[in-house]
C-alpha positions as CSV (number, residue, x, y, z in Angstrom):
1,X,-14.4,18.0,1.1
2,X,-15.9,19.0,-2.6
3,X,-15.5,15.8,-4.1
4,X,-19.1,14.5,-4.9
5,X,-18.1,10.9,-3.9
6,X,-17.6,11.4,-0.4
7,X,-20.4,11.1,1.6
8,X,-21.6,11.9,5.6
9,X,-19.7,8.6,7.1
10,X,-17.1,8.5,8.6
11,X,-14.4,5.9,9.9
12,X,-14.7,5.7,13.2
13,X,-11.5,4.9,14.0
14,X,-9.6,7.3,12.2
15,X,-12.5,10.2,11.7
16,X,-11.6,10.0,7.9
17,X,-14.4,10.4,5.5
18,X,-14.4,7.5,2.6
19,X,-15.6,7.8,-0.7
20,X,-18.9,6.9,-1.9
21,X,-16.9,3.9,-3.6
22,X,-14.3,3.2,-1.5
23,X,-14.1,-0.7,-1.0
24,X,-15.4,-1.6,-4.2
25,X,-13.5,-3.1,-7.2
26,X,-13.1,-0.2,-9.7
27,X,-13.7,-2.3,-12.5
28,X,-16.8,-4.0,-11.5
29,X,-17.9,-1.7,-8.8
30,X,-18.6,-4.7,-6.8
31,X,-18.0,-4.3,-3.3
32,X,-15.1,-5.8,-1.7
33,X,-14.7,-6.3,2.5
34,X,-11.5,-6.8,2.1
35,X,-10.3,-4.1,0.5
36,X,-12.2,-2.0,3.3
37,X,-9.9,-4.2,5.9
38,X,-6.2,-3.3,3.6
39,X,-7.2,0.5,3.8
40,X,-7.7,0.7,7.4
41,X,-4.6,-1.2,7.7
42,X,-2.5,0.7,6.0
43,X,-3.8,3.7,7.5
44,X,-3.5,2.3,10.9
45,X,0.3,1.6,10.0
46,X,0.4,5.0,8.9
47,X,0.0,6.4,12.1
48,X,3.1,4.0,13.6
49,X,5.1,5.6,10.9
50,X,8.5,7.0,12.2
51,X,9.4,10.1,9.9
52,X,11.0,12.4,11.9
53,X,13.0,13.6,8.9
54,X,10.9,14.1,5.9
55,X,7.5,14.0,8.0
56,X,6.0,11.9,5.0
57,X,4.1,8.8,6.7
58,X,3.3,6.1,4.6
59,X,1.6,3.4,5.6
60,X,0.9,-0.2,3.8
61,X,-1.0,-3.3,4.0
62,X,-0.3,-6.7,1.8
63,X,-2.5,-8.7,1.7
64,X,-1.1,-12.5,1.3
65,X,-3.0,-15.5,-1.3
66,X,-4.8,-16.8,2.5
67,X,-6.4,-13.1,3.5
68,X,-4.0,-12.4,6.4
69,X,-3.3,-9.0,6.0
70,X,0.3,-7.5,7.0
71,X,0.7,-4.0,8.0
72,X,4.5,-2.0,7.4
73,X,4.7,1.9,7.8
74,X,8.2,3.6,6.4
75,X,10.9,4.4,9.2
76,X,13.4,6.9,8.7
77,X,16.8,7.3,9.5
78,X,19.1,10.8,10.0
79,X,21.3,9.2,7.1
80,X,18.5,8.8,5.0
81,X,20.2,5.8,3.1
82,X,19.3,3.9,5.8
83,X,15.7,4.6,6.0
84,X,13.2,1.9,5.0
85,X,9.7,2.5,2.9
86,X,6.4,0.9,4.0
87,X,5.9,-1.2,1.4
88,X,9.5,-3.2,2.7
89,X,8.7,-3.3,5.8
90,X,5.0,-5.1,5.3
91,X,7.0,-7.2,2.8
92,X,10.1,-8.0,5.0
93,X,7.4,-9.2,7.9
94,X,5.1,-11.3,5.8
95,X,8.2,-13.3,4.2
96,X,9.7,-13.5,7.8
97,X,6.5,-15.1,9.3
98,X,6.1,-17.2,6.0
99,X,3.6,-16.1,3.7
100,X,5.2,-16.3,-0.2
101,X,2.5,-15.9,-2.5
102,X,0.3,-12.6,-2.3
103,X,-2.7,-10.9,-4.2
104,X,-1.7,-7.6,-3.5
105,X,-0.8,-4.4,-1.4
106,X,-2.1,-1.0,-0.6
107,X,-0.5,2.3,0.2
108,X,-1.6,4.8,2.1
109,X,0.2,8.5,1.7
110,X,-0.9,11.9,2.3
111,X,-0.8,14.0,-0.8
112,X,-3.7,14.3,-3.3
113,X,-1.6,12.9,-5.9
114,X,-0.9,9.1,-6.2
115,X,2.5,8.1,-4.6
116,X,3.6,5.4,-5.8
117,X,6.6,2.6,-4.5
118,X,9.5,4.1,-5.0
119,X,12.2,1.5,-7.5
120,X,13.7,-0.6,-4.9
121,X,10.2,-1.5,-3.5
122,X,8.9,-2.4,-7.2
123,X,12.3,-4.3,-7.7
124,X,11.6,-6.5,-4.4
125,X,7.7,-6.7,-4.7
126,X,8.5,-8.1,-8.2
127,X,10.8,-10.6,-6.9
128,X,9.0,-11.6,-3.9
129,X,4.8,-11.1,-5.0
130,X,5.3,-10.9,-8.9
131,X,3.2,-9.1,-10.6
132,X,0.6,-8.4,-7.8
133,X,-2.2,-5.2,-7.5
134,X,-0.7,-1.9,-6.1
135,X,-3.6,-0.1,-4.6
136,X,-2.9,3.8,-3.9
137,X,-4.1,5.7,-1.3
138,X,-4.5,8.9,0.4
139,X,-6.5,10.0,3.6
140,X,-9.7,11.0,1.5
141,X,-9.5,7.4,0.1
142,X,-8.3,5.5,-3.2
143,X,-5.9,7.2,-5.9
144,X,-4.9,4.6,-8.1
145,X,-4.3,1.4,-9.4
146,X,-1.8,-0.8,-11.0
147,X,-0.2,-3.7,-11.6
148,X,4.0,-3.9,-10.6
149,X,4.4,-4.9,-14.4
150,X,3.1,-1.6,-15.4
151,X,5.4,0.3,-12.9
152,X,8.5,-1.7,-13.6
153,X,8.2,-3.0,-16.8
154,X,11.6,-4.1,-17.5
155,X,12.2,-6.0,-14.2
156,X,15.8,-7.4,-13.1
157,X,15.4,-11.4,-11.7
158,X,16.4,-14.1,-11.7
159,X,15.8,-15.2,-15.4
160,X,18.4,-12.9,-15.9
161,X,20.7,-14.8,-14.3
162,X,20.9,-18.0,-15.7
């Protein structure tokens, strides 16, 4: 790889090299083990993914306000309407075993470029984790962050509604 950031290590587990600063807080630069533990998830998630149709895995990891980390990977469907990204399916298991408030979520994709969740996962990580951290990925290691306010900044809720 030419990028001057990666260095000789490698992740055991998944023979991908990281960055020199992967697992630090871009701002600071201080290192953060949790982070480390959310890529690896969403990586691992990856792997389960179920894209038979596109071939595009994605994987993602949440991670909720008490550390537990929940994993979703995007499953496709022949009518593609059907087909459900990563980011809903970590979602759609951490609200089903309980967790409501969260800090934020990674996702892991392959392209060099930074993919980020699509409009119907913004609309329902809005709803459900408010304006938490999105965290981009790829296989080399982190593309880009952001905060759901700055992807969807005119939001539909519930305020809205009254």
């Amino acid at each position: 790889m030419s990028d001057s950031r990666v260095d000789a290590g490698r992740d055991p587990g998944s023979g991908i090299r990281e960055p020199k600063d992967a697992g630090r807080d871009q701002g600071s630069g201080i290192r953060d083990p949790k982070l480390d533990d959310l890529m690896a998830a969403a990586r691992r998630a990856r792997d389960n993914a179920c894209a038979d149709f596109s071939h595009f895995k994605v994987g993602a990891a949440l991670e909720a306000s008490d550390g537990t980390i929940i994993s979703g990977c995007n499953i496709e469907n022949a009518t593609y309407g059907l087909t459900v990204c990563a980011e809903r399916v970590a979602l759609f298991k951490a609200l089903s075993d309980g967790h409501r408030r969260f800090r934020r979520i990674v996702v892991v994709a392959p392209p060099d470029a930074p993919t980020p969740p699509c409009g119907p996962c913004r609309q329902l990580l809005w709803e459900f984790a408010g304006d938490l951290e999105v965290i981009l990925a790829n296989l080399s290691g982190e593309t880009g962050r952001h905060r759901i306010s700055e992807l969807l900044p005119q939001p539909f809720d519930a305020r809205l509604l009254k």
